[in-house]
C-alpha positions as CSV (number, residue, x, y, z in Angstrom):
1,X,51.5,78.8,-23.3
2,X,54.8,78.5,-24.9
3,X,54.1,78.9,-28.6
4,X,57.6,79.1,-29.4
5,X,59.0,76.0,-28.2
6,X,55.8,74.5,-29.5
7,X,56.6,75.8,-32.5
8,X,60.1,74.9,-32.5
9,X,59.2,70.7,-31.7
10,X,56.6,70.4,-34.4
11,X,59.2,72.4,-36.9
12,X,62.2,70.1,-36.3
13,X,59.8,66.7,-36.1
14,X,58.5,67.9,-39.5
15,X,62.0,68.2,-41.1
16,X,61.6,64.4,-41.9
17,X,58.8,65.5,-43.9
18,X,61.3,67.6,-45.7
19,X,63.8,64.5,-45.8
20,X,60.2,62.2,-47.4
21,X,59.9,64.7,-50.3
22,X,63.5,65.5,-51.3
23,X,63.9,61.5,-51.3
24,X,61.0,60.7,-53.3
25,X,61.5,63.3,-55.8
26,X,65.2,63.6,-56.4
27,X,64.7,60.2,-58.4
28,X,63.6,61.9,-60.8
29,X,66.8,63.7,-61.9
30,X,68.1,60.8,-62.2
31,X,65.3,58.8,-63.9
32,X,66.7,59.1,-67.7
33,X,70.3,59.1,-66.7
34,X,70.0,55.6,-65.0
35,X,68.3,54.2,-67.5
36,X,70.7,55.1,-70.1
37,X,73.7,54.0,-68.0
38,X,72.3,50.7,-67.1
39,X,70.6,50.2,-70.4
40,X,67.1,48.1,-68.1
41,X,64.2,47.3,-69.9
42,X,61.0,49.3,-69.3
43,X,59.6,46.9,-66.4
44,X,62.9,46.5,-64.4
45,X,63.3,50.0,-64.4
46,X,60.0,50.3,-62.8
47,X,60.0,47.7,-61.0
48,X,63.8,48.1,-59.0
49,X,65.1,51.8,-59.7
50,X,61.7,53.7,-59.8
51,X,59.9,52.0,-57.1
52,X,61.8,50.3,-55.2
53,X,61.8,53.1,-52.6
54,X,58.1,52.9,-52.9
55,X,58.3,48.9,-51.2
56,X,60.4,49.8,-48.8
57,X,58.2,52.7,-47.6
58,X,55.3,50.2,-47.8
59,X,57.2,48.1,-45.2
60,X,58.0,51.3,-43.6
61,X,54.4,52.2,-42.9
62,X,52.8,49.0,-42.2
63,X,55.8,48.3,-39.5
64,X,56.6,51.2,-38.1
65,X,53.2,51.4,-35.9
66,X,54.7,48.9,-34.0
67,X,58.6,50.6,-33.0
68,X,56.6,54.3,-32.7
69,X,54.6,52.6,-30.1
70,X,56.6,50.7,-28.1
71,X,60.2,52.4,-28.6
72,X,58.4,55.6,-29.0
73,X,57.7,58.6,-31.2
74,X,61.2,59.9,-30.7
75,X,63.7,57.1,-31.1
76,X,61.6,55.8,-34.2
77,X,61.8,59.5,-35.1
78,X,65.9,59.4,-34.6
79,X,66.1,56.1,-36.5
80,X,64.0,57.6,-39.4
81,X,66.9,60.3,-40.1
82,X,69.7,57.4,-40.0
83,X,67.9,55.1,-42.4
84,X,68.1,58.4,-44.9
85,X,71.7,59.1,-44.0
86,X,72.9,55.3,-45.1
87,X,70.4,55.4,-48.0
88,X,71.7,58.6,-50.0
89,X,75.6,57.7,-49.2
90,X,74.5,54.2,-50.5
91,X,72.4,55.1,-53.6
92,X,74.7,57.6,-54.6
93,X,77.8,54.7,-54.3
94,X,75.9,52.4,-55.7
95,X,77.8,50.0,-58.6
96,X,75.0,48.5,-60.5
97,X,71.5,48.3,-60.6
98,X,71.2,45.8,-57.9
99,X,72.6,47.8,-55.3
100,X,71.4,50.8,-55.9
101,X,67.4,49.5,-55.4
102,X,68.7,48.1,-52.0
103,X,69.8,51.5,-51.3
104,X,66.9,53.1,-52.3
105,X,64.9,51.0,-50.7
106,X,66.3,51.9,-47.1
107,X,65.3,55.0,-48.2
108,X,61.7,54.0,-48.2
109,X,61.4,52.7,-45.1
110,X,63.1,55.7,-43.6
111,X,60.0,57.5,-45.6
112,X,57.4,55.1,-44.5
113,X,58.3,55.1,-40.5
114,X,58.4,59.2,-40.9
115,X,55.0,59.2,-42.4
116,X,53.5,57.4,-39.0
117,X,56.0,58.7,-36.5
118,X,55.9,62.2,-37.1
119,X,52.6,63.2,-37.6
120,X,52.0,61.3,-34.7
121,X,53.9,62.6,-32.5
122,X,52.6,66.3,-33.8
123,X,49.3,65.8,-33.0
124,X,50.0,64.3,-29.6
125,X,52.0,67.8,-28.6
126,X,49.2,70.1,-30.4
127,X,46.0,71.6,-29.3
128,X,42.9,71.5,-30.6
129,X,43.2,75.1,-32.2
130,X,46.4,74.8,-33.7
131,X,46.5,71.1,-34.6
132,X,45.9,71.6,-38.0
133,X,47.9,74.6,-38.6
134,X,51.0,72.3,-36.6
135,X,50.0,68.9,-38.5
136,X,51.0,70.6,-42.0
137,X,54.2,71.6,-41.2
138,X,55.0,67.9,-42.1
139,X,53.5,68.4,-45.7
140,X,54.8,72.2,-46.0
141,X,58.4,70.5,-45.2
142,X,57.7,67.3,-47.6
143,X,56.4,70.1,-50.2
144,X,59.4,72.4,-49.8
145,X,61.6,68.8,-49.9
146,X,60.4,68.6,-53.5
147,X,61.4,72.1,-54.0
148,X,64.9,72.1,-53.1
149,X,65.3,68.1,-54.8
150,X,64.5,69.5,-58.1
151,X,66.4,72.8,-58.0
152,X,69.1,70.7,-56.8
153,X,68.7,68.2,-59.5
154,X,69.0,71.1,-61.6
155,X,71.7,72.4,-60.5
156,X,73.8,69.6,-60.7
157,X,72.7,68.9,-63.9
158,X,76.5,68.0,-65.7
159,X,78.0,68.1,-62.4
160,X,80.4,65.3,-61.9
161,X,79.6,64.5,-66.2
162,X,77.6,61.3,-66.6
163,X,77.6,60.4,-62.8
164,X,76.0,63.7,-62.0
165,X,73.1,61.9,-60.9
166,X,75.3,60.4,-58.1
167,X,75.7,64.1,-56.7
168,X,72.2,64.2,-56.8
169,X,71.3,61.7,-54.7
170,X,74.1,61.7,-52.4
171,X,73.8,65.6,-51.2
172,X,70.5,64.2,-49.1
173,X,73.1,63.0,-46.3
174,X,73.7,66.6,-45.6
175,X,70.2,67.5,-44.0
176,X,69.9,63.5,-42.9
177,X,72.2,64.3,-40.7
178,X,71.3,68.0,-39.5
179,X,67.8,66.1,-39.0
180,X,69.1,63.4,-36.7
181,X,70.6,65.7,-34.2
182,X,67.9,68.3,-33.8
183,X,65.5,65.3,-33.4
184,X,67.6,64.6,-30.3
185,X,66.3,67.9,-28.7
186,X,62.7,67.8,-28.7
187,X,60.8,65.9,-25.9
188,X,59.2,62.7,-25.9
189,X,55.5,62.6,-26.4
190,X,53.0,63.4,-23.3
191,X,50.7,60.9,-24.4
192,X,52.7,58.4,-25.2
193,X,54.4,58.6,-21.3
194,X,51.4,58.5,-20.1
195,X,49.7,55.8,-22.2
196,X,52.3,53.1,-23.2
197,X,54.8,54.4,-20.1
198,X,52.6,55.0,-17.1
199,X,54.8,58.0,-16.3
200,X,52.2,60.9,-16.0
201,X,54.6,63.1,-14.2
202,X,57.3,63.2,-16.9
203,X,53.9,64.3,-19.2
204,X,53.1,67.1,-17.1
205,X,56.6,68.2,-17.5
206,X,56.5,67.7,-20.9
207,X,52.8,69.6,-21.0
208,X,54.7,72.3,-19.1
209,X,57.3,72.9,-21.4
210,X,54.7,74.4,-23.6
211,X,51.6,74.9,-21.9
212,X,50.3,76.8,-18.9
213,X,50.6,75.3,-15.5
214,X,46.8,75.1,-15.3
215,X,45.8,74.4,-18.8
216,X,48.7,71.5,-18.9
217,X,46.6,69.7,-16.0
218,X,43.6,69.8,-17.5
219,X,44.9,68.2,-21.0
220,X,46.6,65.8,-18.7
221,X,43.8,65.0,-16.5
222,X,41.7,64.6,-19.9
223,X,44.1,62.4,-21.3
224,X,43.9,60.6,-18.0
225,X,40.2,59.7,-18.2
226,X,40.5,59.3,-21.6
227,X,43.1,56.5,-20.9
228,X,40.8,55.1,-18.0
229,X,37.9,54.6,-19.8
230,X,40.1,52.5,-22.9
231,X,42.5,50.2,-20.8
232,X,40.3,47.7,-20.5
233,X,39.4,47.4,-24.1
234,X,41.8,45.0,-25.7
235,X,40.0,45.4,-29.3
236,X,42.8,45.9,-32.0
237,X,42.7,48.7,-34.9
238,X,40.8,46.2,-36.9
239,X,38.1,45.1,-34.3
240,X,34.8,46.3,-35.2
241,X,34.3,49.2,-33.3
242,X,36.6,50.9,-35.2
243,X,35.8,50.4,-38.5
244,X,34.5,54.0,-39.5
245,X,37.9,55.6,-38.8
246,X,39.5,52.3,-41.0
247,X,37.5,53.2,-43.2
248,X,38.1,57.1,-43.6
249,X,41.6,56.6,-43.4
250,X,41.9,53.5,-46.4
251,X,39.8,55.9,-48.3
252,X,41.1,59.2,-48.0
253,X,44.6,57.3,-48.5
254,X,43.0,55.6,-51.6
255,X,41.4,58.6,-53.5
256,X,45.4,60.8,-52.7
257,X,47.1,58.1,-54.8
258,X,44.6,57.5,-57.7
259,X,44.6,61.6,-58.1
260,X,47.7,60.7,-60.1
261,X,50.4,63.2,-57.9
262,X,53.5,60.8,-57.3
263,X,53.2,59.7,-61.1
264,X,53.3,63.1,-62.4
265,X,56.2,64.1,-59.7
266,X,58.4,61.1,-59.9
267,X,57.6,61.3,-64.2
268,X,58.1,65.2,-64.2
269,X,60.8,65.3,-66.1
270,X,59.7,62.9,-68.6
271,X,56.2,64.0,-68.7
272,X,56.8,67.5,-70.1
273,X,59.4,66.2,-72.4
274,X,56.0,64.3,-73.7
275,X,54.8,67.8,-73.2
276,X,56.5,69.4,-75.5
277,X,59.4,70.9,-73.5
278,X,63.3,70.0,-74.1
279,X,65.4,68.0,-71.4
280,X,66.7,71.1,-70.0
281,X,63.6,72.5,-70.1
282,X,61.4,69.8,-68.2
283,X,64.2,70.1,-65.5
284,X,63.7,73.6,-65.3
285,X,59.7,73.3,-65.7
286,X,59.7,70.9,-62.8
287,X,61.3,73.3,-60.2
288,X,57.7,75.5,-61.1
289,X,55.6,72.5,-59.8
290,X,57.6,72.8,-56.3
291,X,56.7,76.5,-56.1
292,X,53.4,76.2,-57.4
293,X,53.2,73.1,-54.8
294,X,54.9,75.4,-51.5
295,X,52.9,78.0,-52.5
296,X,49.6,76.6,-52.0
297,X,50.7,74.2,-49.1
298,X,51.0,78.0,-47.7
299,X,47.5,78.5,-48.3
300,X,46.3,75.2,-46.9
301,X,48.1,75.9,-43.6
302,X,46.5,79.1,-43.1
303,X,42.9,77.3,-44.2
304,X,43.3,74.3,-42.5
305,X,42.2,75.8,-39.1
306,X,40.0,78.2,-40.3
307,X,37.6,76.3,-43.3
308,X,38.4,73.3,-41.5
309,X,39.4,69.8,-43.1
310,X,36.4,69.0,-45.5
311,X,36.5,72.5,-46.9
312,X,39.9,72.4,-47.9
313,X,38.9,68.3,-49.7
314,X,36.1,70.1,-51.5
315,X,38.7,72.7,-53.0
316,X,41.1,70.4,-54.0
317,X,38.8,68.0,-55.6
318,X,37.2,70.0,-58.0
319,X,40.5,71.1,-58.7
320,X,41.3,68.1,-59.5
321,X,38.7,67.5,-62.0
322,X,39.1,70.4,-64.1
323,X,42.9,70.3,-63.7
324,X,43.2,66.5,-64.9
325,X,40.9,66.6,-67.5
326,X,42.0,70.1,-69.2
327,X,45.8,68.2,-69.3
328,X,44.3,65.1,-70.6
329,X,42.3,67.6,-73.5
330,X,45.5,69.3,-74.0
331,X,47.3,66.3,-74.7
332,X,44.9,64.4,-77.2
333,X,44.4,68.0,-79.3
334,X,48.0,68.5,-79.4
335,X,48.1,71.9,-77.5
336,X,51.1,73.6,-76.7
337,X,53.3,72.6,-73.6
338,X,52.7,76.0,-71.9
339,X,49.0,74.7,-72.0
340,X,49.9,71.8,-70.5
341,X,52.0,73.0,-68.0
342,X,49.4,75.7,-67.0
343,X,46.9,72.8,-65.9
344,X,49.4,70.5,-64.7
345,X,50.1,73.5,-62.0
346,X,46.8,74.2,-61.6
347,X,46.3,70.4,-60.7
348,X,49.4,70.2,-58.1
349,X,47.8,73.6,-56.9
350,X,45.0,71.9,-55.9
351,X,46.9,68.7,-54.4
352,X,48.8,71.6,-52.0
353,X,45.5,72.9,-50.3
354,X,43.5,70.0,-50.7
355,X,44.9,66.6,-50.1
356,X,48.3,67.2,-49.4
357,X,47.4,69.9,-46.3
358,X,44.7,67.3,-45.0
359,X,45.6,63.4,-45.3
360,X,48.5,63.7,-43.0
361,X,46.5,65.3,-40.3
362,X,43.2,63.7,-41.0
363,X,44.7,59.8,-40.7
364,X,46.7,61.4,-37.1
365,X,43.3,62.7,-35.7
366,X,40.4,60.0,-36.4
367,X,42.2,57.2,-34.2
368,X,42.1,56.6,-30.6
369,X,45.2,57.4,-28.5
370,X,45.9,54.1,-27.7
371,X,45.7,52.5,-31.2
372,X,46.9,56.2,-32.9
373,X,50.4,54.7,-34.5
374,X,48.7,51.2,-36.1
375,X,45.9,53.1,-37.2
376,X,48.1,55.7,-39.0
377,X,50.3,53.0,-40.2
378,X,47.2,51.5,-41.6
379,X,45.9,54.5,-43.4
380,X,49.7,55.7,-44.5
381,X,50.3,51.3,-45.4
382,X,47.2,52.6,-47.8
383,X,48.8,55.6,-49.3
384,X,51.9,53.8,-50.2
385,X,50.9,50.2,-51.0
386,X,49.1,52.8,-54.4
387,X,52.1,54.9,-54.5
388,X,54.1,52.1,-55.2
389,X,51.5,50.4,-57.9
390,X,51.1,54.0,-59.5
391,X,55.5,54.1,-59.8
392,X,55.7,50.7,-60.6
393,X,53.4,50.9,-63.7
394,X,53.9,55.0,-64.4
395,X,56.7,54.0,-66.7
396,X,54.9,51.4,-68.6
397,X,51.6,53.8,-68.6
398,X,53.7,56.9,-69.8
399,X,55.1,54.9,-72.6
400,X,52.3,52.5,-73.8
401,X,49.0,54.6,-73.4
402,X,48.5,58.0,-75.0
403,X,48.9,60.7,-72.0
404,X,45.5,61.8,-72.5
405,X,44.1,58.2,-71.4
406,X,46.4,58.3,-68.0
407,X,45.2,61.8,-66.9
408,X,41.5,61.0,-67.7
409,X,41.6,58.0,-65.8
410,X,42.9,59.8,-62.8
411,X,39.7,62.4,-63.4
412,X,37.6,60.0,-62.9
413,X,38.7,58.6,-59.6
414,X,38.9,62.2,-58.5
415,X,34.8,62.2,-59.1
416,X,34.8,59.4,-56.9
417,X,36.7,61.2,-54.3
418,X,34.2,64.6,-54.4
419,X,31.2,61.8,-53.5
420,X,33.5,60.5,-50.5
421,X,34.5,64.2,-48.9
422,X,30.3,64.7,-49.6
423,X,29.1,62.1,-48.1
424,X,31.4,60.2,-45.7
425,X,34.1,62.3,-44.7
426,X,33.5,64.2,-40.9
427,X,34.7,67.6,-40.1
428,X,37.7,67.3,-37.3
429,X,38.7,70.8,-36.8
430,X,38.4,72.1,-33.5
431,X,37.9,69.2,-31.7
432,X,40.3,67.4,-29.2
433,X,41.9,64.1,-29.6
434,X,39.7,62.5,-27.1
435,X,36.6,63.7,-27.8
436,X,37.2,63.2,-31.8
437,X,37.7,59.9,-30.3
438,X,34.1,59.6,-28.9
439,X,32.7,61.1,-31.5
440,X,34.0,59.0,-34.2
441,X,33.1,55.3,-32.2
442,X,30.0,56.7,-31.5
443,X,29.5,57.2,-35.2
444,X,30.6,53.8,-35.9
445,X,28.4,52.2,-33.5
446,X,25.3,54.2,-34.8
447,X,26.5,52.7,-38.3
448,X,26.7,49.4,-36.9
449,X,22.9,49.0,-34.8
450,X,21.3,50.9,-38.3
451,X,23.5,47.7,-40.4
């Protein structure tokens, strides 16, 4: 087996992961500064500057099933890194207000189609005992893409004078672009040849490239059968038979977005100013949430495989609990910011090996080959439709309910969340696509004749 080049396709797929986070989060830099330029009231700025991105990865996610199906994994994949090119040249150009959401909001579907087409195309190349460990390099490049935004927000802090936020925008074109023509490199999916293009010898090739002769045959003969026994079914993602994976992936996508993480990293800035901390400061405290974040996204990688999926959801949601709450105490005694800060970390510690390392995998594994890229747009559609209702309102919440309110609320859903990992949520470590496949309908159909 070719572990290298294995390696080297699920690392240069995964930089749009890297290209998701530094998008999402270099907003944040420029959060205050846009507000004060354009003078917007707290509900347009919201609404158009903070979330706007958020839409457009919304449409990004529920559409993109359809291009990373038919087009492919790969040319969605190329188009993914243009969208970012023309959105940070454009946002960081941008005249007035107007513009600039349109900008950003090319962003977000550039963010949206990445979060189907990549992790997609990652499992499809992966085996069954390094799927996991392959899968997170997508969230250990979106994770070290919040890194770099915020020490390059940083950084360019009174760069440029009052349009510094322009150079901090605008500097995403330069791995946009670096993205775009690695992508061009790596091969197209096996699966997807065989599935959607009926070309099984271009997917043994493919196989080859970075599996043994003999073992490449077997996974393509599986595949094969696989393929055989689903090509008459015409169901869609939302027919019946499917309605346990729908239902893992609206859930697990649910529970990541009502834990509260993309308020308190696109409201950084402003949340430990509320904290306690100067301006300069709560840029400089932000750059320890992406540490604290890529270091245990580190962790969750070398877990992932090993503890498995459910393990790893266990972690992070107790973490969660204590984490949220302790910040929501801190903030309605009046403790110090350090307090604060320690259990905000300790909360995006326990995003890093819990959620974040699992939802992008989890959603790529639970669907069938055939119906892989509708039924991750349908669990990543989830994610963001939240992500964008937790933006749009995060700067009404932050500035009309005492912080200690916001971060209990999130505690409680993360209660919720502990019941669902307990309960409902299946161990998929170890196990191949196909016969996660046949484990999962089976599930659903012993659901359905006990109903």
């Amino acid at each position: 087996m070719n572990n290298n080049k294995l390696f080297y396709y699920a690392i240069t797929v995964s930089m749009a992961g890297f290209l998701f986070g530094f998008d999402t989060v270099v907003i944040s830099g420029a959060n205050l500064p846009i507000k004060q330029l354009w003078n917007t009231s707290e509900w347009f700025h919201g609404t158009f500057i903070m979330s706007m991105a958020l839409w457009g990865t919304v449409i990004g996610a529920l559409l993109a099933g359809y291009p990373t199906e038919r087009l492919g994994r790969k040319v969605t994949l190329i188009w993914i890194g243009i969208l970012f090119f023309i959105s940070a040249l454009g946002s960081a150009l941008a005249p007035d207000p107007y513009t600039f959401s349109f900008f950003r909001f090319i962003g977000g579907l550039g963010v949206g189609a990445s979060s189907i087409a990549a992790p997609t195309y990652i499992s499809e190349i992966s085996n069954p005992e390094n799927r996991g460990r392959l899968g997170i390099l997508y969230q250990f490049n979106l994770v070290l893409g919040i890194l770099i935004a915020f020490i390059s927000n940083y950084l360019l802090e009174g760069v440029g004078g009052q349009n510094d936020w322009r150079w901090m925008l605008g500097v995403e074109a330069i791995p946009a672009i670096l993205y775009t023509l690695m992508v061009l490199g790596v091969p197209k999916s096996p699966r997807w040849l065989l599935i959607h293009q009926n070309n099984p010898a271009e997917a043994l090739r493919v196989l080859k490239l970075t599996t043994a002769d003999k073992e490449a045959r077997q996974i393509l003969n599986s595949i094969e059968i696989d393929h055989l026994k689903t090509q008459s079914n015409t169901s869609s993602v939302f027919s019946k038979k499917y309605s346990f994976p729908m239902i893992l992936a609206f859930l697990i996508a649910f529970f990541n977005q009502l834990s509260g993480v993309n308020f308190i990293l696109y409201y950084a800035p402003e949340i430990l100013e509320k904290a306690g901390f100067g301006t300069s400061d709560s840029l400089f405290s932000s750059i320890s949430i992406g540490v604290v974040n890529l270091i245990f996204t580190l962790i969750g990688m070398y877990l992932i495989d090993r503890a498995g999926r459910k393990q790893l959801m266990y972690i992070g949601s107790i973490g969660y609990i204590i984490s949220l709450s302790m910040v929501a105490l801190g903030f309605y005694i009046e403790s110090s910011a350090l307090f604060k800060l320690v259990f905000i970390l300790t909360f995006i510690a326990s995003h890093a090996i819990g959620q974040g390392a699992v939802i992008w995998v989890f959603i790529s594994e639970i669907f069938p080959n055939k119906l892989r890229a509708y039924g991750q747009a349908w669990g990543c559609g989830t994610h963001w439709v939240f992500a964008a209702l937790i933006t749009l309102f995060g700067s009404v919440m932050i500035n009309s309910f005492a912080p200690w309110k916001v971060f209990l609320f999130f505690a409680f859903f993360m209660v919720l969340q502990l019941l669902f990992t307990h309960y409902l949520m299946p161990e998929t470590k170890g196990v191949s696509l196909e016969d996660l496949q046949s484990k999962l309908v089976k599930e659903d159909e012993e659901k359905v004749l006990q109903s």
